[in-house]
C-alpha positions as a Markdown table, in Angstrom:
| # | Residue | x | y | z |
|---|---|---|---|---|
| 1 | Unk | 0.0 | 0.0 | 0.0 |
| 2 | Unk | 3.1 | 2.5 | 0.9 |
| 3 | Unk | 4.4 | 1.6 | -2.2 |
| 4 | Unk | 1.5 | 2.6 | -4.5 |
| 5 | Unk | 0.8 | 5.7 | -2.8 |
| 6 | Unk | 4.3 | 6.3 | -3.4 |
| 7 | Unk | 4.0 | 5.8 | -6.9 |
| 8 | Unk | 0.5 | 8.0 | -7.0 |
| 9 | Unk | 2.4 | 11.2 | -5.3 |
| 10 | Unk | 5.1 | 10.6 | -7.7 |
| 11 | Unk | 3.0 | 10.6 | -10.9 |
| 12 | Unk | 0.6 | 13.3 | -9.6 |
| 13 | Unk | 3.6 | 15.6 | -8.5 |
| 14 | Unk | 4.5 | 18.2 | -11.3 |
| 15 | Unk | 8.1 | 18.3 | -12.3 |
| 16 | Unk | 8.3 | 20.9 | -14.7 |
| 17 | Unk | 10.1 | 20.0 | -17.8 |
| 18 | Unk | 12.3 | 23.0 | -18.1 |
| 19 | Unk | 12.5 | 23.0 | -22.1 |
| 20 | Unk | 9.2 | 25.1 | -22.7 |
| 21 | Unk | 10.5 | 28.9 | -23.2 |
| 22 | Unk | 11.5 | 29.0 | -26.5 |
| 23 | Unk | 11.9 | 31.6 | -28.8 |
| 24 | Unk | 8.9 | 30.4 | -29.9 |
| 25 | Unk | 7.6 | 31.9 | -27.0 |
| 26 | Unk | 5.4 | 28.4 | -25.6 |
| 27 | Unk | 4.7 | 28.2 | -22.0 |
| 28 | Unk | 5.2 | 24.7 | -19.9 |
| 29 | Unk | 1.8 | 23.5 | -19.0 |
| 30 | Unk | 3.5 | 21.4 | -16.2 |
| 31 | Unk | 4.9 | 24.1 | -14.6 |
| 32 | Unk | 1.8 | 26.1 | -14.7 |
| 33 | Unk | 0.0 | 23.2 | -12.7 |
| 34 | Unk | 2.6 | 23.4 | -10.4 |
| 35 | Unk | 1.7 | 27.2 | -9.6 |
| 36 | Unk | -1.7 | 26.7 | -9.7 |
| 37 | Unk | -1.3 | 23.9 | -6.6 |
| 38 | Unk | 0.3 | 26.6 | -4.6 |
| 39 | Unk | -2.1 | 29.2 | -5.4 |
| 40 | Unk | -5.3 | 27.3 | -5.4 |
| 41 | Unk | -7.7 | 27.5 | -2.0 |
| 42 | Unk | -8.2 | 24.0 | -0.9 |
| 43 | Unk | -12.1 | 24.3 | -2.0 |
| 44 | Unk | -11.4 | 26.0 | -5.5 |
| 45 | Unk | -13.5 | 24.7 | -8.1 |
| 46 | Unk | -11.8 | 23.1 | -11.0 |
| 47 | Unk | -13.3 | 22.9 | -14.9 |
| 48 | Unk | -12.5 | 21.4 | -18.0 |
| 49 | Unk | -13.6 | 19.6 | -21.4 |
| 50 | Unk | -12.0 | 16.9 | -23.7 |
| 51 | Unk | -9.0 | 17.1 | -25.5 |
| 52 | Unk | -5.2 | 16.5 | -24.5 |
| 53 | Unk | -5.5 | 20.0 | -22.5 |
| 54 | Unk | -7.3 | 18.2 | -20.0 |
| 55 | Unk | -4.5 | 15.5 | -19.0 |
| 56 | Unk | -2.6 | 17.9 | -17.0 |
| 57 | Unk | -5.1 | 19.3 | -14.7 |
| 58 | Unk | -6.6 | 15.4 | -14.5 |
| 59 | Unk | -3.0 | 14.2 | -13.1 |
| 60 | Unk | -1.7 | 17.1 | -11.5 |
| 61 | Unk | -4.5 | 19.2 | -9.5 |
| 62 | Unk | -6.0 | 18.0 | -6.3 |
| 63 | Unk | -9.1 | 17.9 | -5.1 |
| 64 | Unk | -10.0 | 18.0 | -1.6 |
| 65 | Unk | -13.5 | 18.8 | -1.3 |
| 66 | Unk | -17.1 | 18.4 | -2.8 |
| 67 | Unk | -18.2 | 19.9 | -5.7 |
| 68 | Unk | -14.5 | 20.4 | -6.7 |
| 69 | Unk | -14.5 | 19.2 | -10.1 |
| 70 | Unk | -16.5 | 20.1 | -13.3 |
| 71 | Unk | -15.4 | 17.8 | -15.6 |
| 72 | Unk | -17.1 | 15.0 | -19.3 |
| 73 | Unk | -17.0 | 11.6 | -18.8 |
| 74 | Unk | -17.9 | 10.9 | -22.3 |
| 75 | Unk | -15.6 | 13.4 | -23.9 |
| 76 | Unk | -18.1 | 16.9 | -24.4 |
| 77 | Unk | -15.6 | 19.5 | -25.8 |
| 78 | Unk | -16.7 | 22.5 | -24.8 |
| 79 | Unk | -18.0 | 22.0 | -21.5 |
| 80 | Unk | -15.4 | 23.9 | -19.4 |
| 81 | Unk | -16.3 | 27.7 | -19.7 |
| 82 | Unk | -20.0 | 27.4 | -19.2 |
| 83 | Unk | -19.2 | 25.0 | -15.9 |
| 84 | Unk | -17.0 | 27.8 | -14.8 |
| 85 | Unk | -19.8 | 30.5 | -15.1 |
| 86 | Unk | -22.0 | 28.2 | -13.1 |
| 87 | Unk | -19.9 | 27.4 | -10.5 |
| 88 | Unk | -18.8 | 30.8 | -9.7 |
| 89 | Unk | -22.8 | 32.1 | -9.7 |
| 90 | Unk | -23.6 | 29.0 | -7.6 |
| 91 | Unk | -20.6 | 29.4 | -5.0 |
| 92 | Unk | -19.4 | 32.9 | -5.2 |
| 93 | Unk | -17.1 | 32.8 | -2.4 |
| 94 | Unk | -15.1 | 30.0 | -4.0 |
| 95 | Unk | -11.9 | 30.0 | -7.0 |
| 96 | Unk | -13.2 | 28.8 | -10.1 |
| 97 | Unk | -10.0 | 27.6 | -12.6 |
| 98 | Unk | -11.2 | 26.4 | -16.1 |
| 99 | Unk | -8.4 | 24.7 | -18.0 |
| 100 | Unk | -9.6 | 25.0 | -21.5 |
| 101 | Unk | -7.8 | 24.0 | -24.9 |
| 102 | Unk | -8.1 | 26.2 | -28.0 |
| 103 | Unk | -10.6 | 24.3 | -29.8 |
| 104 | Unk | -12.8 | 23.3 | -26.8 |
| 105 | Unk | -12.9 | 27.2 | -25.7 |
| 106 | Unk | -14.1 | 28.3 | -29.3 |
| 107 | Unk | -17.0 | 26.0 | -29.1 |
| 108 | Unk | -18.3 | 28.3 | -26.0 |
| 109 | Unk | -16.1 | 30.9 | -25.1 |
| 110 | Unk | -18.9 | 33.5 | -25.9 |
| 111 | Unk | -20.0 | 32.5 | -22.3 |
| 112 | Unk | -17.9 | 35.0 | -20.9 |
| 113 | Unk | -20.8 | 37.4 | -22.2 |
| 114 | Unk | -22.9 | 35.8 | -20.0 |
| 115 | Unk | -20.2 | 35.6 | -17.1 |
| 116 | Unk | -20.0 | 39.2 | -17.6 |
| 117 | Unk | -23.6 | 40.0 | -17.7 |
| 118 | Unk | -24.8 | 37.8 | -14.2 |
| 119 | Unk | -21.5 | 39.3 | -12.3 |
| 120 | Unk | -19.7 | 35.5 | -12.5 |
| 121 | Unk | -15.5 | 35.5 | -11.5 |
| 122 | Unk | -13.0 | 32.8 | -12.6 |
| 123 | Unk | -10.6 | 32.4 | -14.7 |
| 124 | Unk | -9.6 | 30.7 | -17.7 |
| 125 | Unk | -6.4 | 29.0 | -18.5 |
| 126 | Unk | -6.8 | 28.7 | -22.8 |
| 127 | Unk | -3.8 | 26.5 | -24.0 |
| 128 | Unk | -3.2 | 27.5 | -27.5 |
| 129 | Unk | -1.5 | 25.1 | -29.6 |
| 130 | Unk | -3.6 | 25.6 | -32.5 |
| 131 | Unk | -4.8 | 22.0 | -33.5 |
| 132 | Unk | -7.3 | 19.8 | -32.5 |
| 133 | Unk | -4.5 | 18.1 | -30.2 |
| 134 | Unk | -6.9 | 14.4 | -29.9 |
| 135 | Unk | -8.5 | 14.1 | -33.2 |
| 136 | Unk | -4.6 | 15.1 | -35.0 |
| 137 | Unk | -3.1 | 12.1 | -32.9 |
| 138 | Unk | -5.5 | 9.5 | -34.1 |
| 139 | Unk | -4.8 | 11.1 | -37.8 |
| 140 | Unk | -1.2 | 10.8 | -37.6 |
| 141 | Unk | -1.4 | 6.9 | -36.5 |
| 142 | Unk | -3.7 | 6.0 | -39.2 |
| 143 | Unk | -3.1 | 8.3 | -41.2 |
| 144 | Unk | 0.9 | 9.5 | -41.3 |
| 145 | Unk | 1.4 | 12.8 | -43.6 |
| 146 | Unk | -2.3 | 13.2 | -43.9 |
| 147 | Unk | -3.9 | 15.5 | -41.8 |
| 148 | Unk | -7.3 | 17.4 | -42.4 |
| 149 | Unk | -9.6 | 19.7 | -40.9 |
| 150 | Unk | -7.7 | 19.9 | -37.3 |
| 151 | Unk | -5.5 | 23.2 | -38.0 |
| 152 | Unk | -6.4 | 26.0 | -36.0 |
| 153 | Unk | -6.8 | 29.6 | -36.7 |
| 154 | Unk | -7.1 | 31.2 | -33.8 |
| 155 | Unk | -7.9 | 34.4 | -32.2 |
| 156 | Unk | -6.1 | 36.8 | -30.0 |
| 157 | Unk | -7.7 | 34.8 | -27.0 |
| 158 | Unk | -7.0 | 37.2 | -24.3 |
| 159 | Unk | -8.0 | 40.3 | -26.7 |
| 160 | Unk | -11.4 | 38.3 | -27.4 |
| 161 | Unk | -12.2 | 38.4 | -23.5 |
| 162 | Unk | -11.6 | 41.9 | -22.7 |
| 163 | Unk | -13.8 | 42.4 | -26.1 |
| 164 | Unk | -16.5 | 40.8 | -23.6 |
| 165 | Unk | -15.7 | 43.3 | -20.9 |
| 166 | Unk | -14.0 | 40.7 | -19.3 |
| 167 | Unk | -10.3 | 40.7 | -18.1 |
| 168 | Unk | -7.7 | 39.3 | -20.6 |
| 169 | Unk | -3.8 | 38.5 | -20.8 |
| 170 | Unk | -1.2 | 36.9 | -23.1 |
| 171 | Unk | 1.1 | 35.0 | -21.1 |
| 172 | Unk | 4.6 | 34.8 | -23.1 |
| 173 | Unk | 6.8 | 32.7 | -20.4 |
| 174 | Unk | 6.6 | 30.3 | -18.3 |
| 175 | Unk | 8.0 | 32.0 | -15.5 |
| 176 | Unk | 5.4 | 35.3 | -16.1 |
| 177 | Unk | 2.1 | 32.7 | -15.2 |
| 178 | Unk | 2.3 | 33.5 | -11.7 |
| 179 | Unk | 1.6 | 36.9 | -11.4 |
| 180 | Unk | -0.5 | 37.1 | -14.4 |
| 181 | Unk | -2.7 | 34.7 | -12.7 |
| 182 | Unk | -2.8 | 37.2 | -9.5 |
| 183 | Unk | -3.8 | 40.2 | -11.8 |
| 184 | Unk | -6.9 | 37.5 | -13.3 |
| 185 | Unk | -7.6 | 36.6 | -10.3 |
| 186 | Unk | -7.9 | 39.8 | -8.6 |
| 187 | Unk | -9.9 | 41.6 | -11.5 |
| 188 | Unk | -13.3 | 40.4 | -9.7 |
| 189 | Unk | -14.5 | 39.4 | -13.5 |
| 190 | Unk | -14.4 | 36.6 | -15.6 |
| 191 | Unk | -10.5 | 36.6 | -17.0 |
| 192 | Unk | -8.8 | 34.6 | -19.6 |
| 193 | Unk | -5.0 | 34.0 | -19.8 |
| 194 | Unk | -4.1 | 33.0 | -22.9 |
| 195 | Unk | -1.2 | 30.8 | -22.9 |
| 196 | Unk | 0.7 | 29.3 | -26.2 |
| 197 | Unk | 2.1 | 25.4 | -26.2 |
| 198 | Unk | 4.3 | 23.2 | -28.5 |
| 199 | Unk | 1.3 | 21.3 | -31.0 |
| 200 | Unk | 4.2 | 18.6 | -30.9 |
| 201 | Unk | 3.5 | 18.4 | -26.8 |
| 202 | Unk | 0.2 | 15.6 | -26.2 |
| 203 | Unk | 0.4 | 15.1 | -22.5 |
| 204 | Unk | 2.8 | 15.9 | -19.9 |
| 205 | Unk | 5.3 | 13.1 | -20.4 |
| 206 | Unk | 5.2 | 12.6 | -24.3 |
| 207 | Unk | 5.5 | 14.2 | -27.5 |
């Protein structure tokens, strides 16, 4: 038993990967879970869809209480922003964290209207590789060299939510997340932080 829980801590632990600022300007997601464990209340609310996004908040964030998790089972893309606008009207005196992926935010992202409108606060983490991350994986094993319809072209994210009224923020570096996540959490609105990540990174150990 001392042995798997070992292993468990181990696995769920982020090591970030160090290689992620580029010139290229990509941020690493692992080290941004990292920051968000220390910054997190023990009771924050955490939401996401489906898509490749959503294996590093699945391994790395903790949850500790009820109602800490807003999350498909059967793969819904999409689903993360409008959870996030509910849970902040439904508990208001709670953190609400979406982790969202490029594709899965532009299926509802226009929630933030609505965020905006009822007085909802959370943020959102968009991870901006620009490709449908899942669907491009299963091309390239079945398909090698043939790709179609999972390119992305995508919006100035962060420009896009403080179009809304909302609070937004491009995130160049890994090591600027922190405080950019201070200033989105502390602009009382809905706030997106729009990072950019290697489309050759598909989860946190594996290219």
């Amino acid at each position: 038993m001392e042995r798997a829980r070992a292993s468990h801590e181990a696995f769920s632990t982020p090591e970030p990967e160090g290689t992620a600022d580029t010139e290229d300007g990509f941020v690493d997601l692992t080290a941004v879970m990292a920051v968000l464990r220390e910054e997190l209340d023990g009771d924050a609310v955490v939401t996401y869809g489906a898509g490749n996004h959503a294996l590093w908040p699945a391994r790395y964030l903790e949850h500790r209480s009820s109602g800490s998790l807003l999350a498909p089972r059967n793969g819904a893309m999409g689903m993360g922003v409008p959870a996030a606008v509910a849970a902040s009207l439904v508990h208001p005196g709670r953190q609400v964290v979406s982790v969202a992926g490029d594709g899965c935010f532009l299926m509802n992202g226009q929630e933030i209207a609505t965020a905006v409108g009822y007085g909802a606060s959370f943020v959102v983490i968009v991870v901006d590789n620009g490709v449908y991350a899942t669907i491009r994986e299963h091309q390239e094993h079945h398909y090698p060299g043939r790709p179609s319809g999972t390119h992305l072209t995508n919006p100035d994210f962060a420009a896009l939510a403080r179009s809304f009224g909302g609070y937004g923020e491009t995130v160049s570096t890994t090591a600027d997340f922190r405080a950019a996540l201070l200033r989105a959490r502390e602009s009382g609105g809905p706030a997106v932080l729009h990072l950019r990540q290697d489309p050759a990174v598909r989860s946190p150990s594996a290219s």
